[in-house]
Backbone as a ProteinNet text record, in pm:
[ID]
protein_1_A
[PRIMARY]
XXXXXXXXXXXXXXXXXXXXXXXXXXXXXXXXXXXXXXXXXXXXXXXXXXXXXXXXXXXXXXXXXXXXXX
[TERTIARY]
-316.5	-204.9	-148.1	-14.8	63.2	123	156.1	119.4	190.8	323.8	382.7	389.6	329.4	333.8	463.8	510.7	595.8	551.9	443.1	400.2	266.3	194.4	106.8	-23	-94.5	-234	-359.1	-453.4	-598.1	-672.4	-722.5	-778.2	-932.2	-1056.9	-1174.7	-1158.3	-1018.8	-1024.9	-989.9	-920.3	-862.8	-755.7	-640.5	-551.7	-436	-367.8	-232.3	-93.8	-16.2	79.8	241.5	281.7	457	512.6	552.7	658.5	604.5	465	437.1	347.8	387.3	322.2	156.6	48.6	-61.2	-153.4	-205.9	-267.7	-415.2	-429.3	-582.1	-582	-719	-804.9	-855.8	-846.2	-876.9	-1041	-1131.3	-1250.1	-1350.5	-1301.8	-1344.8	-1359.3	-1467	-1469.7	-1381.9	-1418.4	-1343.3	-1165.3	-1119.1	-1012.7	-954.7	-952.3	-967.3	-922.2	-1024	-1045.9	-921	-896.5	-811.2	-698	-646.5	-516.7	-488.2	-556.1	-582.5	-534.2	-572.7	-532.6	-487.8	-417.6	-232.1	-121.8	-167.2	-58.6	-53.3	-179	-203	-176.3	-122.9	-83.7	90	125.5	260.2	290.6	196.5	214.5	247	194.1	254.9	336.7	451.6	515.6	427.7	433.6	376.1	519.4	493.9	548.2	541.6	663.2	630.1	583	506.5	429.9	530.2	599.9	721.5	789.8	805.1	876.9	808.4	916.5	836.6	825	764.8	682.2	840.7	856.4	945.8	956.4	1034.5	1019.5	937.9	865.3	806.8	879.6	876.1	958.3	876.6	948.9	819	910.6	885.3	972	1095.8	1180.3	1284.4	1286	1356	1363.2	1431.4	1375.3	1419.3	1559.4	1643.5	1775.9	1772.9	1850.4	1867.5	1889.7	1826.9	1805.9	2002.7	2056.9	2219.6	2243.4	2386.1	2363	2384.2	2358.5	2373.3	2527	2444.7	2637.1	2672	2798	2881.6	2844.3
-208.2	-120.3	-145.2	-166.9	-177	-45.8	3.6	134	52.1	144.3	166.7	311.6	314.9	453.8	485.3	626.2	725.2	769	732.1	768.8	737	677.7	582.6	695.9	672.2	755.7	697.8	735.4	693.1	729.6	633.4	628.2	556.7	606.6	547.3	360.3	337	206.6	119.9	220.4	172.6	271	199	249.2	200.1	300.7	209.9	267.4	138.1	195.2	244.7	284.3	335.9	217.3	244.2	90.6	-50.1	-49.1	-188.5	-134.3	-241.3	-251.7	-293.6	-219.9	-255.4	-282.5	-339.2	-427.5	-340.2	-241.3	-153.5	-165.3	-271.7	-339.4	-170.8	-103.2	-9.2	-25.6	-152.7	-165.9	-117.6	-144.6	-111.8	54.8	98.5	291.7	333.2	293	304.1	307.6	141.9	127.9	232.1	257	370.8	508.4	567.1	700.2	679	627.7	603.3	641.8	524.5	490	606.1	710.5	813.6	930.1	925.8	1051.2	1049.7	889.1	884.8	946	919.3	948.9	1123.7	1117.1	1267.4	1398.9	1341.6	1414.6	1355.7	1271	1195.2	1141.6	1081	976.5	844.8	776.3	633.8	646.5	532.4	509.8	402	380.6	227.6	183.6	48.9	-26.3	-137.2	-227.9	-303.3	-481.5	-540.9	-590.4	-741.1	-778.7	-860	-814.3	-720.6	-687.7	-742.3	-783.1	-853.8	-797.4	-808.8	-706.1	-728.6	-597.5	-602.4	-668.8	-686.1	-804.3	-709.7	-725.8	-639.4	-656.9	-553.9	-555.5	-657.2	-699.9	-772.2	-834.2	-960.8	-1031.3	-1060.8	-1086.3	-1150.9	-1311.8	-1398.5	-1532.6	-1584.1	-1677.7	-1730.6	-1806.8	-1794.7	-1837.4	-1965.2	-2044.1	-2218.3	-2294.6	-2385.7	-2473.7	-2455.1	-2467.4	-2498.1	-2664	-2663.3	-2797.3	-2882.3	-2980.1	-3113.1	-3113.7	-3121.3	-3147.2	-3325.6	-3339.1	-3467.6	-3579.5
-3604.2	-3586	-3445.9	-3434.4	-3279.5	-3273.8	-3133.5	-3085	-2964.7	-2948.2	-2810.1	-2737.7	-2634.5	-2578.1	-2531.2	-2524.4	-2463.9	-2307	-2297	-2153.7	-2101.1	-1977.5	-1935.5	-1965.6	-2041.2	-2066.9	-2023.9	-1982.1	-1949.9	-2061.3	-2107.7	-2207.2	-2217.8	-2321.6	-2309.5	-2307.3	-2351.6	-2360.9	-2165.2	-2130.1	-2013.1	-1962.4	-1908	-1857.5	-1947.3	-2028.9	-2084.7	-2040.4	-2045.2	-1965.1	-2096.7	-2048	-2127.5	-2104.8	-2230.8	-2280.6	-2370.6	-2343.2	-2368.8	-2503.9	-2598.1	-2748.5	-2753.2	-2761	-2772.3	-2945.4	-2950.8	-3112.4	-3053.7	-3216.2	-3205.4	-3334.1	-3291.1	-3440.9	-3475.4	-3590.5	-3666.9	-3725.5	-3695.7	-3760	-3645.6	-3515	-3449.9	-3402.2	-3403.8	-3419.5	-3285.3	-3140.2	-3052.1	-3034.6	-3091	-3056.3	-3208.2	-3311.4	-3389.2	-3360.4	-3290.9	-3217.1	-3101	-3021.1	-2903.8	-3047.5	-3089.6	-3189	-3248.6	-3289.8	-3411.4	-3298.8	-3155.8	-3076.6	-3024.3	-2995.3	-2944.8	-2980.6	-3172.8	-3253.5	-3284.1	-3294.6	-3316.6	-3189.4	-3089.8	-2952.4	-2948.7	-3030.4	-3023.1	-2854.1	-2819.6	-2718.1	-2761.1	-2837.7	-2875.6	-3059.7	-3055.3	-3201.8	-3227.9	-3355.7	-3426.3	-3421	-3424.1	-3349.3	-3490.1	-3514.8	-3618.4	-3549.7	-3611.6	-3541.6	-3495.4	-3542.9	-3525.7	-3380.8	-3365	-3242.9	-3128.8	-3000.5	-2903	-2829.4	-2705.5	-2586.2	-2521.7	-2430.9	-2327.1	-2202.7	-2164.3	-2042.4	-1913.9	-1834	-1712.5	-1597.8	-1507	-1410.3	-1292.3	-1245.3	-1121.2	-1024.4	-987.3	-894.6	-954.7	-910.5	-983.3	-953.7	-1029.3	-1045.3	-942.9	-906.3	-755.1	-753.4	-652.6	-671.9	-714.3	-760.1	-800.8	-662.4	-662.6	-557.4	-566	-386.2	-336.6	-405.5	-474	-462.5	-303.5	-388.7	-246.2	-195.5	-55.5	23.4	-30.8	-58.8	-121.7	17.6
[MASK]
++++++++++++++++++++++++++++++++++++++++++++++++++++++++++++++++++++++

């Protein structure tokens, strides 16, 4: 099941943050329990699994080399 949060939660799994689409294998009892009381508090949507992660904020892309003087 993919699971995007509404807002950054601490969780037995870790720390997850808002915005980003996380994959919780359901066989596993843990990632399960986490997945089951996201939804059930309406902190994260499922998420369809095709959809791509959002871009992250961070540095920005470095200017393009100036061209050459003639």
């Amino acid at each position: 099941m993919r699971l995007t949060l509404t807002r950054t939660q601490k969780t037995a799994l870790g720390l997850l943050q808002r915005g980003i689409p996380y994959e919780f294998d359901l066989s596993k009892p843990a990632e399960r329990a986490v997945a089951e009381d996201l939804r059930k508090r309406n902190v994260a949507t499922e998420t369809p699994a095709e959809t791509p992660a959002p871009k992250r904020k961070g540095k920005p892309n470095p200017a393009p080399d100036p061209d050459p003087a003639p």
